[in-house]
C-alpha positions as CSV (number, residue, x, y, z in Angstrom):
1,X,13.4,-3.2,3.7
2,X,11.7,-2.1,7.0
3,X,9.2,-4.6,8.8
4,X,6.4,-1.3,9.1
5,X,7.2,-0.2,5.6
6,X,4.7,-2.4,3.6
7,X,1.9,-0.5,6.4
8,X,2.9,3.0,5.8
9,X,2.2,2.3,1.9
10,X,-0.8,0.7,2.4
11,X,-1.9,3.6,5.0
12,X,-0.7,6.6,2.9
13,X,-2.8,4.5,0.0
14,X,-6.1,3.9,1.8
15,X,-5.9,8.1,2.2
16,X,-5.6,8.6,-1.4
17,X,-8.3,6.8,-2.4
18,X,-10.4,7.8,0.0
19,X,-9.7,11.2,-0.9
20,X,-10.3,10.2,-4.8
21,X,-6.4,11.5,-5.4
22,X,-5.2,9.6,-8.3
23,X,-2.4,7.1,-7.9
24,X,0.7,7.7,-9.9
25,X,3.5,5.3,-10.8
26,X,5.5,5.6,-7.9
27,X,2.6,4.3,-5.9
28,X,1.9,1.5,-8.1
29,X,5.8,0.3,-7.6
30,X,5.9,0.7,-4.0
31,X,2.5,-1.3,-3.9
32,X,4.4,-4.0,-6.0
33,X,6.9,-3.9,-3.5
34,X,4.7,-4.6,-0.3
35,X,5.6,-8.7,0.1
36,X,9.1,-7.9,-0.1
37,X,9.0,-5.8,3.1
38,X,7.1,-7.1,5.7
39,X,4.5,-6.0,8.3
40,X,1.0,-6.3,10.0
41,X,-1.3,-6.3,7.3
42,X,-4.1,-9.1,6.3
43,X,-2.4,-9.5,2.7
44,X,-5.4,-11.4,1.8
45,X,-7.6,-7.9,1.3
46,X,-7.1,-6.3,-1.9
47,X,-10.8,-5.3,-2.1
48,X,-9.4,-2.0,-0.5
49,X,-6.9,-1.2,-3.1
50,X,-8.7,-1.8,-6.2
C-alpha cells in the first residue's frame, strides 16, 4: 500500500465529519486499514475521528 495513502483517508475523513456527512462502511474499513499503509500522521490522535 502507498506511504501517503493512510493521509488521504484520514484527510478525506476529517472533511466528512466536519461537514456532519455520515461515514459508511467503506470508510470504516479503509480507517481499519491506516497502520498497514504508512504515512505522516501522529497515530496517537483518535480524538479527531471519534
Amino acid at each position: 500500500m502507498g506511504k501517503k495513502k493512510a493521509d488521504r483517508v484520514f484527510k478525506r475523513l476529517r472533511k466528512k465529519k466536519a461537514a456532519r456527512e455520515p461515514w459508511d462502511e467503506s470508510d470504516f474499513a479503509q480507517l481499519s486499514l491506516t497502520p498497514l499503509m504508512g504515512g505522516n500522521n501522529d497515530k496517537t490522535r483518535t480524538d479527531d475521528y471519534g
